[in-house]
CHARMM-style PDB file with segment names, atoms N, HN, CA, C and O in Angstrom:
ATOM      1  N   UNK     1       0.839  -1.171   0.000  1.00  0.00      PROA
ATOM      2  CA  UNK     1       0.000   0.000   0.000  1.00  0.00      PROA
ATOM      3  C   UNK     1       0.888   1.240   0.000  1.00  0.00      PROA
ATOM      4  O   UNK     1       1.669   1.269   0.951  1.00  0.00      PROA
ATOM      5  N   UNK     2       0.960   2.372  -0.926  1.00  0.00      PROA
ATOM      6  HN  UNK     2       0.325   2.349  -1.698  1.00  0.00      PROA
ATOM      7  CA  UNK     2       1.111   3.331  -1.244  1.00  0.00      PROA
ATOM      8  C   UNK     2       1.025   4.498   0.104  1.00  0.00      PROA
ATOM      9  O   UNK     2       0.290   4.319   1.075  1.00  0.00      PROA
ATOM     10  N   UNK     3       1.644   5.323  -0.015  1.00  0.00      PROA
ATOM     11  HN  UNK     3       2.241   5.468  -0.804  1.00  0.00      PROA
ATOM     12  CA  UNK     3       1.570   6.747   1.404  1.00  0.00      PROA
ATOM     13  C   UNK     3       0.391   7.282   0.847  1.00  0.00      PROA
ATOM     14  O   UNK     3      -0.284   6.717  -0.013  1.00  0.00      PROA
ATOM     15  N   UNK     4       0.155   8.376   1.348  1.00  0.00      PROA
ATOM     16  HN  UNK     4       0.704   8.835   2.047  1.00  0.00      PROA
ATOM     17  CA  UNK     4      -0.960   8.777   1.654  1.00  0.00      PROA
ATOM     18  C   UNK     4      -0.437  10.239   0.265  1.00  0.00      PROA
ATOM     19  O   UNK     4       0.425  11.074   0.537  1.00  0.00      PROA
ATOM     20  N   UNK     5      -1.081  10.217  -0.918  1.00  0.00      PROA
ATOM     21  HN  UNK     5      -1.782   9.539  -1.139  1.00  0.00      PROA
ATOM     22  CA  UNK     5      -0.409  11.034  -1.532  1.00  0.00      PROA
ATOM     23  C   UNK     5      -1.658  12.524  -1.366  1.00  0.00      PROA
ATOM     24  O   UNK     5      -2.568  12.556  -0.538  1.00  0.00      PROA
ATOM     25  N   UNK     6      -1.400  13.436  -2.218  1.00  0.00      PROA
ATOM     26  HN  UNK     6      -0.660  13.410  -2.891  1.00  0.00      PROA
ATOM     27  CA  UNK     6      -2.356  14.589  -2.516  1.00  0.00      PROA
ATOM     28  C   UNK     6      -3.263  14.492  -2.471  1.00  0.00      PROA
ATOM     29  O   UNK     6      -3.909  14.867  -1.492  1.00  0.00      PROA
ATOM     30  N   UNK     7      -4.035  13.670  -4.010  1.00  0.00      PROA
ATOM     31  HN  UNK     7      -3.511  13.366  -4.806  1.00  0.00      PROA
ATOM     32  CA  UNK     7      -5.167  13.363  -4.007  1.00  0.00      PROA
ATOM     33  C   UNK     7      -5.787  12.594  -2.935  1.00  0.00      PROA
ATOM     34  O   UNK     7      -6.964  12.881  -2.718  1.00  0.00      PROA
ATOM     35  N   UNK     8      -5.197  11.565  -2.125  1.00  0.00      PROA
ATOM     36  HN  UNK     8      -4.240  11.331  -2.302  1.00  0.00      PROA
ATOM     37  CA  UNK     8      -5.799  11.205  -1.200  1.00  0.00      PROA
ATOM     38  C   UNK     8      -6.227  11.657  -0.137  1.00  0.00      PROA
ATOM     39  O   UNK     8      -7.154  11.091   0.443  1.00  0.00      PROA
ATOM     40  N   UNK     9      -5.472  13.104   0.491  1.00  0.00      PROA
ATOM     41  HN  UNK     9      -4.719  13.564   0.020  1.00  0.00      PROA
ATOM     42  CA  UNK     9      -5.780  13.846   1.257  1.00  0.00      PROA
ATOM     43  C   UNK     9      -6.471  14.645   0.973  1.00  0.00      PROA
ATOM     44  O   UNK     9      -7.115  15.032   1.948  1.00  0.00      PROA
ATOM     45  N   UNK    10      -6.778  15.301  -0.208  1.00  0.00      PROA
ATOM     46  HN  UNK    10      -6.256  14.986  -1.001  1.00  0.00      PROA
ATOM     47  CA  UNK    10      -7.599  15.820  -0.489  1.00  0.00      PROA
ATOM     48  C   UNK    10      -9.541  15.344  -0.385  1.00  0.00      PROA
ATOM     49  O   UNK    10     -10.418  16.119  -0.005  1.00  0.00      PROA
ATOM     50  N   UNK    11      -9.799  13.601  -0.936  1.00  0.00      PROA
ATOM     51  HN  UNK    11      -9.086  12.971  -1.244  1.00  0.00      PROA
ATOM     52  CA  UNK    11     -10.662  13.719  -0.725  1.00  0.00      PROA
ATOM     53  C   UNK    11     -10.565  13.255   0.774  1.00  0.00      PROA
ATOM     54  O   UNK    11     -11.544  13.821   1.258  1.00  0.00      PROA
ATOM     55  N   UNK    12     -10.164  12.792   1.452  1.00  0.00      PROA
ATOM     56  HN  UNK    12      -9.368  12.332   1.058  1.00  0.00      PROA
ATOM     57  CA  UNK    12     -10.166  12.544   3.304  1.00  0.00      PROA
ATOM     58  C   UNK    12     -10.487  14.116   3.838  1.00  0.00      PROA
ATOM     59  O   UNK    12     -11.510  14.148   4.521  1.00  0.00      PROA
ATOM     60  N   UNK    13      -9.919  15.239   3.692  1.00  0.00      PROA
ATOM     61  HN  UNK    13      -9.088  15.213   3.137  1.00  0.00      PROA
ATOM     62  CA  UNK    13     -10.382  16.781   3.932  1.00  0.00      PROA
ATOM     63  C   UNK    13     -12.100  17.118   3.284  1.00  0.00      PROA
ATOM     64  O   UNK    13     -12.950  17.662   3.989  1.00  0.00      PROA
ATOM     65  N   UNK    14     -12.274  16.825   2.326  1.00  0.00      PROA
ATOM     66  HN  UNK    14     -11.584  16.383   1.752  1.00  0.00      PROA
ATOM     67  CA  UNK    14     -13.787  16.939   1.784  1.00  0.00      PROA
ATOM     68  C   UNK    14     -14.579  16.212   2.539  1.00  0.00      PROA
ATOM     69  O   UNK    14     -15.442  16.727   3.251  1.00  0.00      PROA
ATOM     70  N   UNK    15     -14.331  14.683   2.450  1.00  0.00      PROA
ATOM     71  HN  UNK    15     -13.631  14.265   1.872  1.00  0.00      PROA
ATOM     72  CA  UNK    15     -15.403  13.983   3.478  1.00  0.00      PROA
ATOM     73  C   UNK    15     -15.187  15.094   4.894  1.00  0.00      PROA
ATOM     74  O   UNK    15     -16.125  15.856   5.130  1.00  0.00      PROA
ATOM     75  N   UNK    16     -14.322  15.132   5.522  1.00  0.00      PROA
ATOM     76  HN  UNK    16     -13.560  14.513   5.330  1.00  0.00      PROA
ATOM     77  CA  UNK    16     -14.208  15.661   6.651  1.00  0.00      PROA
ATOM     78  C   UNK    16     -15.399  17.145   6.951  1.00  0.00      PROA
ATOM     79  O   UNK    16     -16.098  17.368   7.939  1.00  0.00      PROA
ATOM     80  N   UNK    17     -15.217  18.084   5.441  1.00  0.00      PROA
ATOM     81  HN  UNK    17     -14.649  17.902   4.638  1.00  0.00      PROA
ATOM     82  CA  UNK    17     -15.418  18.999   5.796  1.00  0.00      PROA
ATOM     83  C   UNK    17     -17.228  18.808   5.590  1.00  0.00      PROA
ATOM     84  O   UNK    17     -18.091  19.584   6.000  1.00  0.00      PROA
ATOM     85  N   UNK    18     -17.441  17.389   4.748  1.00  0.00      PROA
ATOM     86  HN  UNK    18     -16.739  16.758   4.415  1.00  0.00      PROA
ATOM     87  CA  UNK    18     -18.861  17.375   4.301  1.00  0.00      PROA
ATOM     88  C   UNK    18     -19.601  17.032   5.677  1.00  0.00      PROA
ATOM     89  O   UNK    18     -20.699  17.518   5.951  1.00  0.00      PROA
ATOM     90  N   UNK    19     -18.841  16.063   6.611  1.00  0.00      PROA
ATOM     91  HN  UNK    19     -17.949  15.668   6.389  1.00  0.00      PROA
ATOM     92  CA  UNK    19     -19.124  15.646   7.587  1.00  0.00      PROA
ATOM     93  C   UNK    19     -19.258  16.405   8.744  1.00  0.00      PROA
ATOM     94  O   UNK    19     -20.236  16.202   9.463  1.00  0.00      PROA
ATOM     95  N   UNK    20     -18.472  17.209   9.026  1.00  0.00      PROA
ATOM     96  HN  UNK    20     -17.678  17.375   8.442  1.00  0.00      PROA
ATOM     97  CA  UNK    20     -18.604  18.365  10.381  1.00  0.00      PROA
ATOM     98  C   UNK    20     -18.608  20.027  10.099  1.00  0.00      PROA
ATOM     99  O   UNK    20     -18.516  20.768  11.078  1.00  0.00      PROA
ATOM    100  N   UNK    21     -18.717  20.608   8.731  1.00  0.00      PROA
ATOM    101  HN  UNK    21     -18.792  20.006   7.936  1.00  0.00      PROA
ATOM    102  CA  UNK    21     -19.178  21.776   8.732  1.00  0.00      PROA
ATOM    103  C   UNK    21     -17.840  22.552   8.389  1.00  0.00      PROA
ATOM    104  O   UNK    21     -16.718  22.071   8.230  1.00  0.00      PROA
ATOM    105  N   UNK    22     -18.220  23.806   8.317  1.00  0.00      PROA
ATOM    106  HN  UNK    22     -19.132  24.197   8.446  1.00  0.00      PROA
ATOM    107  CA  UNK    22     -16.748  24.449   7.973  1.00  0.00      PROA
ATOM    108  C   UNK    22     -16.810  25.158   9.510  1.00  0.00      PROA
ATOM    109  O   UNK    22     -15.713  25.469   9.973  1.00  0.00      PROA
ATOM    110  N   UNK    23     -17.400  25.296   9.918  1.00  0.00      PROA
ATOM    111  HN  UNK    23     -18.291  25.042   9.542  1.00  0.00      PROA
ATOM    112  CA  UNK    23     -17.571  26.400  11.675  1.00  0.00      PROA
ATOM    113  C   UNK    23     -17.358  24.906  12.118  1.00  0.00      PROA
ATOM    114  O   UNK    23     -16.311  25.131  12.724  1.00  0.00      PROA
ATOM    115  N   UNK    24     -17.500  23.876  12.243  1.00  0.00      PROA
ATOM    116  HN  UNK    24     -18.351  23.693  11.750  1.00  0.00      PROA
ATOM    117  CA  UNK    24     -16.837  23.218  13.596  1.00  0.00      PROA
ATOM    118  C   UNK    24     -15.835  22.602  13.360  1.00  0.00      PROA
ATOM    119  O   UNK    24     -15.288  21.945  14.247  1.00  0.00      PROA
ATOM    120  N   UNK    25     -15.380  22.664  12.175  1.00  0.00      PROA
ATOM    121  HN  UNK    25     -15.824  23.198  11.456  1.00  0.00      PROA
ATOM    122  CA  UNK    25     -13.487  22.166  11.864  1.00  0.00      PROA
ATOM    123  C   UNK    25     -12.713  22.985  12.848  1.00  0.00      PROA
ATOM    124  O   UNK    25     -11.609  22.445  12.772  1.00  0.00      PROA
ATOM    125  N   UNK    26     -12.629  23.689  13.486  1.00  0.00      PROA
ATOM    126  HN  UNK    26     -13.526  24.128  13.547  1.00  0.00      PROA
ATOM    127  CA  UNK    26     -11.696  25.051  14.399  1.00  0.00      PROA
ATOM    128  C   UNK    26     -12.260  24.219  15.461  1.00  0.00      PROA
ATOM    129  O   UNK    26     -11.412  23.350  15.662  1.00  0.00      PROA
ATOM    130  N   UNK    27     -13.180  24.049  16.187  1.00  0.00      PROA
ATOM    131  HN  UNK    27     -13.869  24.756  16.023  1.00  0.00      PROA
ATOM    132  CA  UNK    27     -13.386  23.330  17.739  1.00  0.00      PROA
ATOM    133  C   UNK    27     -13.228  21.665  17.413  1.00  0.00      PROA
ATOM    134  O   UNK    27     -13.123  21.084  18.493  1.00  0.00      PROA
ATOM    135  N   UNK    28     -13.181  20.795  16.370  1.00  0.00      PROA
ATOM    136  HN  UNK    28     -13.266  21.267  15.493  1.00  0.00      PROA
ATOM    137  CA  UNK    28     -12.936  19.770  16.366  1.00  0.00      PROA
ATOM    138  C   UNK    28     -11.115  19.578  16.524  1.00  0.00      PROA
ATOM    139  O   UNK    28     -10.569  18.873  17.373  1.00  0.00      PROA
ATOM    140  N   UNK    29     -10.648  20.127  15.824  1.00  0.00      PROA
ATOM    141  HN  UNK    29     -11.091  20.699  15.135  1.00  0.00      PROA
ATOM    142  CA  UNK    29      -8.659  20.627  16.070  1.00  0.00      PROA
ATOM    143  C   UNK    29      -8.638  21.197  16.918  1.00  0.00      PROA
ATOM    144  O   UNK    29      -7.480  21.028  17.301  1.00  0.00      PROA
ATOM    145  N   UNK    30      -9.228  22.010  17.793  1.00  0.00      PROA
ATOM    146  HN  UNK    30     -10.169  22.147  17.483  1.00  0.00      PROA
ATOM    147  CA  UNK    30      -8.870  22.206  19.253  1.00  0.00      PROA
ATOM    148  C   UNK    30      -8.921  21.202  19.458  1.00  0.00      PROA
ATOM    149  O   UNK    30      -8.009  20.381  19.362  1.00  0.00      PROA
ATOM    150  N   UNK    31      -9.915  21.049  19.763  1.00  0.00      PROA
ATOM    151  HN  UNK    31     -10.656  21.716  19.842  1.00  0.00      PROA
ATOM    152  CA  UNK    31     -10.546  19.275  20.998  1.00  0.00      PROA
ATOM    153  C   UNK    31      -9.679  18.172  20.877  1.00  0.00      PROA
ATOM    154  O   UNK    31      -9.687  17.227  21.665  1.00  0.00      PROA
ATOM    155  N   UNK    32      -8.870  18.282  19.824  1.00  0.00      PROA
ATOM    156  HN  UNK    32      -8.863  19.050  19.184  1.00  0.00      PROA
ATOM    157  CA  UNK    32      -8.024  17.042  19.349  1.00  0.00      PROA
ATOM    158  C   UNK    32      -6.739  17.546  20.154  1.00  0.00      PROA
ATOM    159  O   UNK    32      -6.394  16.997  21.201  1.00  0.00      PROA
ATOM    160  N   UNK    33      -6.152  18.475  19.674  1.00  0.00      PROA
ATOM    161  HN  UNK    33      -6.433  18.920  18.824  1.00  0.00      PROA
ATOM    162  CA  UNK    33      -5.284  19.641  20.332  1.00  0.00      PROA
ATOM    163  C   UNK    33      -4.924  19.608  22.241  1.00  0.00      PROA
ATOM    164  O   UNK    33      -3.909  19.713  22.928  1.00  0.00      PROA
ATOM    165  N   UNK    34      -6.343  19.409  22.497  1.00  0.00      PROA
ATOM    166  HN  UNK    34      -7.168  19.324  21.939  1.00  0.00      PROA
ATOM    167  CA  UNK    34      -5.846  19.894  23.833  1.00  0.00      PROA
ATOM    168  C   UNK    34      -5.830  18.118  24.350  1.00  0.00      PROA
ATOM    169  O   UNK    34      -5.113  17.626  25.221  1.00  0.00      PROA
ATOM    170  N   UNK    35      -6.806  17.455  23.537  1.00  0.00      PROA
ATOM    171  HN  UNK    35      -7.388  17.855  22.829  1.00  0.00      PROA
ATOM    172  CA  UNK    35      -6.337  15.804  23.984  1.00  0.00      PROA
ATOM    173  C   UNK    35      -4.906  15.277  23.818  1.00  0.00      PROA
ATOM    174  O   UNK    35      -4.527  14.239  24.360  1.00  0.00      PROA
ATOM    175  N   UNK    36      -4.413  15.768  23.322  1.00  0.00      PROA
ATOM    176  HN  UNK    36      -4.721  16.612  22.882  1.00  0.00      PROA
ATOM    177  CA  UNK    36      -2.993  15.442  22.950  1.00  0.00      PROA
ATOM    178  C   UNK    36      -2.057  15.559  23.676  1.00  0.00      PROA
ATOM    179  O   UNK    36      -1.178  14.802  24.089  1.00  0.00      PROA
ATOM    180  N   UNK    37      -2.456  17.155  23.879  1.00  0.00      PROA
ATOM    181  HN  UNK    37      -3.170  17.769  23.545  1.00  0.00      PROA
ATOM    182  CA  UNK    37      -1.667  17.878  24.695  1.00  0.00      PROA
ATOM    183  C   UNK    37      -1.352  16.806  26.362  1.00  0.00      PROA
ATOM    184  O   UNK    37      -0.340  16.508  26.996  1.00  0.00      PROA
ATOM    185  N   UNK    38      -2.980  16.494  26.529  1.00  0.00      PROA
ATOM    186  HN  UNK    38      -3.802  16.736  26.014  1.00  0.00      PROA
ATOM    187  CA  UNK    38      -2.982  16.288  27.863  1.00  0.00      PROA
ATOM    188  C   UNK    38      -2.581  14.807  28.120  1.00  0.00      PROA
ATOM    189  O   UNK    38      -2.133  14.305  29.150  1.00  0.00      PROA
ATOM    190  N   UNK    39      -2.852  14.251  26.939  1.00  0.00      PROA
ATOM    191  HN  UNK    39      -3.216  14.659  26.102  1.00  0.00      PROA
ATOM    192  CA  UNK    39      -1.947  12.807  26.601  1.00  0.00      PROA
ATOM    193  C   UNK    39      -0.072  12.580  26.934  1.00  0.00      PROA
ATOM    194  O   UNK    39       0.629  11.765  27.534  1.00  0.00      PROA
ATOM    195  N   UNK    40       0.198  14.253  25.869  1.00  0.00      PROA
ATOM    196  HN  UNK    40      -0.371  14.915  25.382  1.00  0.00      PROA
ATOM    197  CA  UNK    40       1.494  14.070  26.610  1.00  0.00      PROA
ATOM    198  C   UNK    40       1.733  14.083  27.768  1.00  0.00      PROA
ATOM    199  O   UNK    40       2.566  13.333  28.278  1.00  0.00      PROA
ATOM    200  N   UNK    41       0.876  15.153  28.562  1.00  0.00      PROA
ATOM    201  HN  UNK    41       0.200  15.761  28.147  1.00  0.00      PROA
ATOM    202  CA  UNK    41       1.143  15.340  29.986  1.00  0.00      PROA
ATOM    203  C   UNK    41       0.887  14.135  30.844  1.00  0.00      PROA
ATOM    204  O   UNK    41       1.473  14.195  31.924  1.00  0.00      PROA
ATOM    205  N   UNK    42       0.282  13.231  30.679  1.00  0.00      PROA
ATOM    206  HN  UNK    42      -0.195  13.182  29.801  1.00  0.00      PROA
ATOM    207  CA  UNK    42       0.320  12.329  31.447  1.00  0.00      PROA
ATOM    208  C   UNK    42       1.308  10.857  31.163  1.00  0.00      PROA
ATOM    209  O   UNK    42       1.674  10.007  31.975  1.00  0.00      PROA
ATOM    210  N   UNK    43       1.555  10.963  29.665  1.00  0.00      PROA
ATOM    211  HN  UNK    43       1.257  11.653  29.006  1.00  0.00      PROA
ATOM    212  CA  UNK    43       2.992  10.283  29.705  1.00  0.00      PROA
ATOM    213  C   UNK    43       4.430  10.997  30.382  1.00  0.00      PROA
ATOM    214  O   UNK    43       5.391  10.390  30.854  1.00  0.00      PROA
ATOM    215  N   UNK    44       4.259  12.315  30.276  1.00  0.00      PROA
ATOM    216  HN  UNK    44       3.478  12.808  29.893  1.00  0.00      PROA
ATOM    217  CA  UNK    44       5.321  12.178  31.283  1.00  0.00      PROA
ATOM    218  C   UNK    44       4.901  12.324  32.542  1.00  0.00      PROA
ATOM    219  O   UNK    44       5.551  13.284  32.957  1.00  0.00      PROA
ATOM    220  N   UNK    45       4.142  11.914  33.474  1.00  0.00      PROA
ATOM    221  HN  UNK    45       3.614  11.135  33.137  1.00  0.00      PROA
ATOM    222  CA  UNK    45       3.907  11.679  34.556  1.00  0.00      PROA
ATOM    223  C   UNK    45       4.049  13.293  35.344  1.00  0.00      PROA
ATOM    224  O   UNK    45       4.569  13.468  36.446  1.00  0.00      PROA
ATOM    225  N   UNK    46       3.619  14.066  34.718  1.00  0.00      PROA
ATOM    226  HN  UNK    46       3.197  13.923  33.823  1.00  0.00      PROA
ATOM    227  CA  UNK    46       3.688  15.511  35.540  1.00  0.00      PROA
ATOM    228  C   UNK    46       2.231  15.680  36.262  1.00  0.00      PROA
ATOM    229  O   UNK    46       1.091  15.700  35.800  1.00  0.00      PROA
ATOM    230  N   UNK    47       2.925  15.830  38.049  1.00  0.00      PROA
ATOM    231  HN  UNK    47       3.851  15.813  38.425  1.00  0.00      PROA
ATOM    232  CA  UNK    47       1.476  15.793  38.514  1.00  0.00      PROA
ATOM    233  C   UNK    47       1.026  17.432  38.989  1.00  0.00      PROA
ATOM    234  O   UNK    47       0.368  17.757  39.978  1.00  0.00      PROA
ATOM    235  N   UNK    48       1.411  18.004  38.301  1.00  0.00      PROA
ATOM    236  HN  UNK    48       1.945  17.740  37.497  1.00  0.00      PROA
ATOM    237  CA  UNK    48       0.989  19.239  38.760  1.00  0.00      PROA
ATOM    238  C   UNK    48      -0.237  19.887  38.815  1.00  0.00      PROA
ATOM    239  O   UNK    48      -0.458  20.397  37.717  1.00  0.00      PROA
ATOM    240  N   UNK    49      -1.097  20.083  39.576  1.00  0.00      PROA
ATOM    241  HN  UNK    49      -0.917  19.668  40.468  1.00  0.00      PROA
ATOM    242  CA  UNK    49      -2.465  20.640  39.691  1.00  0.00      PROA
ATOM    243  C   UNK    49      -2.634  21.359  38.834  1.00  0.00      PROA
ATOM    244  O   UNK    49      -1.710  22.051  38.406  1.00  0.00      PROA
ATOM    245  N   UNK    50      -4.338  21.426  38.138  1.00  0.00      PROA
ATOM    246  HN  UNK    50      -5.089  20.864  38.486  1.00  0.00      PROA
ATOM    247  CA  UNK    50      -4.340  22.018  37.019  1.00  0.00      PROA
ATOM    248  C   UNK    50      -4.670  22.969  37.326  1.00  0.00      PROA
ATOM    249  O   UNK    50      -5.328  23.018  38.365  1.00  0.00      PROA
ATOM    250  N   UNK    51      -4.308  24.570  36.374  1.00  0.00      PROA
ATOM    251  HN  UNK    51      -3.774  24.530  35.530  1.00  0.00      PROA
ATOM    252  CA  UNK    51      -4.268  25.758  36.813  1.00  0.00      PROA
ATOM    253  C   UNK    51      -5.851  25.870  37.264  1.00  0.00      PROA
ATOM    254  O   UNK    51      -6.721  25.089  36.878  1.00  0.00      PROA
ATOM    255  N   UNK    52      -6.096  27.164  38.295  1.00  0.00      PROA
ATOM    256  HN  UNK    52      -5.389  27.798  38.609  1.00  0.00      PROA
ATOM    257  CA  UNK    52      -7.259  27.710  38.447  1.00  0.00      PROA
ATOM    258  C   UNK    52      -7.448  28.319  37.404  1.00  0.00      PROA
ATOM    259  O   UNK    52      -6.570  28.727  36.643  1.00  0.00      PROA
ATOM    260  N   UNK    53      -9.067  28.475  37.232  1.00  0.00      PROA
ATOM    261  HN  UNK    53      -9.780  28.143  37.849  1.00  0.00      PROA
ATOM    262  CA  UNK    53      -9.727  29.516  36.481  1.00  0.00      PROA
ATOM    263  C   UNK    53      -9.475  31.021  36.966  1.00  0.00      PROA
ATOM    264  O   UNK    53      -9.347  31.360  38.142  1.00  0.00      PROA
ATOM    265  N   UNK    54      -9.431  31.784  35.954  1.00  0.00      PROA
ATOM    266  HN  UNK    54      -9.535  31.509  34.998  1.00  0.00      PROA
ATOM    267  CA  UNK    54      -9.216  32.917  35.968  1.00  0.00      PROA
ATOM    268  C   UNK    54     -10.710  33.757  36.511  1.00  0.00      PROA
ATOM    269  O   UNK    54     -11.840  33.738  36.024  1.00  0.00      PROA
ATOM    270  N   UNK    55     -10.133  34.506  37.773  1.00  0.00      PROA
ATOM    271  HN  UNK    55      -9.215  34.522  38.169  1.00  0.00      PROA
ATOM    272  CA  UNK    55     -11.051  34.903  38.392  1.00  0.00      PROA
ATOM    273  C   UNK    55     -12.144  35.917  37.822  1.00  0.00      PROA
ATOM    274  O   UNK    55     -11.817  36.699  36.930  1.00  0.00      PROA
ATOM    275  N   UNK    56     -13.037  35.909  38.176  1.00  0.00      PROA
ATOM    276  HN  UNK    56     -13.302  35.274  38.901  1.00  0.00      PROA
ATOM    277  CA  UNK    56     -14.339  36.676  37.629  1.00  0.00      PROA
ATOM    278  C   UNK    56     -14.330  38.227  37.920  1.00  0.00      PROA
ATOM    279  O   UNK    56     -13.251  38.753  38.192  1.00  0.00      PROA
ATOM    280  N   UNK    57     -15.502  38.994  37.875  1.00  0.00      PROA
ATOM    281  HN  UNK    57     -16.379  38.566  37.655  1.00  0.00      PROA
ATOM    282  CA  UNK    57     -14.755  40.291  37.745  1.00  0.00      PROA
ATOM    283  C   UNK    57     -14.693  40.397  39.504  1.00  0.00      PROA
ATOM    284  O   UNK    57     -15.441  39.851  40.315  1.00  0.00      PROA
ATOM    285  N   UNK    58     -13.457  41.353  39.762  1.00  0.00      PROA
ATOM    286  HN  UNK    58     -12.849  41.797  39.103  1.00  0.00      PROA
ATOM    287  CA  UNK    58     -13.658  41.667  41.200  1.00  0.00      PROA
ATOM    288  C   UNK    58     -15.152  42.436  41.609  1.00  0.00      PROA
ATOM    289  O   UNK    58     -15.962  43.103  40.966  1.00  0.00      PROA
ATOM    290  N   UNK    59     -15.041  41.865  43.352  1.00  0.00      PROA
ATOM    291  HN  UNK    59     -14.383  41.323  43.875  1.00  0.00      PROA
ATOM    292  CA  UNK    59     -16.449  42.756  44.027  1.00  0.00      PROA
ATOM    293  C   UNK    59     -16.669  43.900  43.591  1.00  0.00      PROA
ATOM    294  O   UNK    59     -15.620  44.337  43.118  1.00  0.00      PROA
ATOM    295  N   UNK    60     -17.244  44.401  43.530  1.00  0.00      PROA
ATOM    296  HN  UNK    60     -18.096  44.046  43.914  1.00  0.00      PROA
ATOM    297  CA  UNK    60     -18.151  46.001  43.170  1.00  0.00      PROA
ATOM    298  C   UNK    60     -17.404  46.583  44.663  1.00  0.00      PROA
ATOM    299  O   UNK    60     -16.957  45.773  45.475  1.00  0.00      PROA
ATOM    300  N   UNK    61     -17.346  47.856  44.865  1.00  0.00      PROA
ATOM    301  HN  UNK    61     -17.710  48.514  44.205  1.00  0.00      PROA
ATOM    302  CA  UNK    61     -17.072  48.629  46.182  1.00  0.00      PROA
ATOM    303  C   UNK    61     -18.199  48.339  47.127  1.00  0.00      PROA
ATOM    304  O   UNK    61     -19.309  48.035  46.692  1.00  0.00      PROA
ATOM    305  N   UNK    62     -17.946  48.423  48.393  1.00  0.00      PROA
ATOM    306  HN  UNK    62     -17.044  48.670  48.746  1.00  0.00      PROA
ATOM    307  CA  UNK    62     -19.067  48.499  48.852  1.00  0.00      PROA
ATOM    308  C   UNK    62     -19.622  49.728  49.041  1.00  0.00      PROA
ATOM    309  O   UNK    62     -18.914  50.672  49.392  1.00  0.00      PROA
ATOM    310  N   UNK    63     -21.431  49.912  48.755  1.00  0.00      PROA
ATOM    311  HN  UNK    63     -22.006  49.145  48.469  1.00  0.00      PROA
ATOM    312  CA  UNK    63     -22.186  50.827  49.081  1.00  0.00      PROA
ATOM    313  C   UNK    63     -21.802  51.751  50.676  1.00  0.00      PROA
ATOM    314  O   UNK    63     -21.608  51.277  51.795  1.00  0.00      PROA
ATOM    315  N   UNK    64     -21.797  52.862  50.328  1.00  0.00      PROA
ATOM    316  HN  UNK    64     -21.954  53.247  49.418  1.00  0.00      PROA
ATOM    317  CA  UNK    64     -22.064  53.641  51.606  1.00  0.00      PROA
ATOM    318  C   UNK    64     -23.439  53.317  52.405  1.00  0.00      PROA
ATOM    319  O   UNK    64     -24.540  53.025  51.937  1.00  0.00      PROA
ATOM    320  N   UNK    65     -23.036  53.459  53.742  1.00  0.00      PROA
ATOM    321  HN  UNK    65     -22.142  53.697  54.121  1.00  0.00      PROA
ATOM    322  CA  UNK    65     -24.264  53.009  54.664  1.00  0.00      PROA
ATOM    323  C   UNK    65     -25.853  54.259  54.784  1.00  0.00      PROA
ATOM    324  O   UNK    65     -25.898  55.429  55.164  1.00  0.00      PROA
ATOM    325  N   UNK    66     -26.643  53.587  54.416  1.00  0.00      PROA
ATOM    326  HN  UNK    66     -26.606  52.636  54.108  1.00  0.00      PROA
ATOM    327  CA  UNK    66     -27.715  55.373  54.652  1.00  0.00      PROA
ATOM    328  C   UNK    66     -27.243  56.206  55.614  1.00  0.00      PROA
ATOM    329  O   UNK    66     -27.283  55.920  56.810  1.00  0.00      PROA
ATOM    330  N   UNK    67     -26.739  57.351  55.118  1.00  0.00      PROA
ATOM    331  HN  UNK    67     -26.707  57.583  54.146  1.00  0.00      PROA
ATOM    332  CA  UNK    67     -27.199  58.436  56.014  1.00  0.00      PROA
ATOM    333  C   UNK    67     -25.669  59.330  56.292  1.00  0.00      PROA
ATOM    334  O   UNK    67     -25.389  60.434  56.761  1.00  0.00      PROA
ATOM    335  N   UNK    68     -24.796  58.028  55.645  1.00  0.00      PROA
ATOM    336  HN  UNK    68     -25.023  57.132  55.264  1.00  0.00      PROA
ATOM    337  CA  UNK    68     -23.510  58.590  55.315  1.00  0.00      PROA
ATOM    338  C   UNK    68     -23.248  59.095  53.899  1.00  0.00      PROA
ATOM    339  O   UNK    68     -23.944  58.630  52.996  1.00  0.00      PROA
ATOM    340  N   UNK    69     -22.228  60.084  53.591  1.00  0.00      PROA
ATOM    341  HN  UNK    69     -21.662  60.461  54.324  1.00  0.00      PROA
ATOM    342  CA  UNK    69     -22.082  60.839  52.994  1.00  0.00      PROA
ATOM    343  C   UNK    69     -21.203  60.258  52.153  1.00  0.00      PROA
ATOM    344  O   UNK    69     -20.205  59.671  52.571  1.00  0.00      PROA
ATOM    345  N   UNK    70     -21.613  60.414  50.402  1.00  0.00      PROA
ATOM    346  HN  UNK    70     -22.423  60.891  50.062  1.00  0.00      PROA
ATOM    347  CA  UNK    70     -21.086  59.554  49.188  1.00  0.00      PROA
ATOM    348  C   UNK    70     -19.795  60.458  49.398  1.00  0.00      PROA
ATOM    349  O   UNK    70     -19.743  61.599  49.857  1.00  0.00      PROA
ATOM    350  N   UNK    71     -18.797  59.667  48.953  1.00  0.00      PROA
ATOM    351  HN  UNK    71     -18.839  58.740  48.581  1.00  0.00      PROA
ATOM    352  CA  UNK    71     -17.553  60.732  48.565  1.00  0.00      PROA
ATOM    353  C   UNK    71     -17.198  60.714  46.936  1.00  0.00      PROA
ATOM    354  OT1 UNK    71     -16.309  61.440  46.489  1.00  0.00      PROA
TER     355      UNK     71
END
């Protein structure tokens, strides 16, 4: 069996694109992307906690109490 030449990739990309859209080709290569990613990370055995989420917006100030004076 022969490599995988031009034409063959070409129609494997068409089915692909007939099959999942042209808007979800970009989140299907992420999703693959970050599986990979995290594939490597666990072949090399790195146990490092996964980052926190990035915090939301900070508290608002707090309100002045009635009867006190806005500055």
């Amino acid at each position: 069996m022969d490599a995988l030449s031009i034409p063959h990739l070409l129609i494997i990309l068409l089915i692909v694109l007939v099959f999942f859209g042209g808007r979800r080709i970009p989140e299907v290569m992420r999703g693959m992307g970050e599986g990979i990613r995290s594939f490597k990370e666990g072949m090399r055995g790195n146990e490092q906690a996964p980052p926190a989420p990035p915090a939301s917006t900070p508290n608002p100030p707090a309100a002045a109490a009635p009867g006190e004076p806005k500055k």
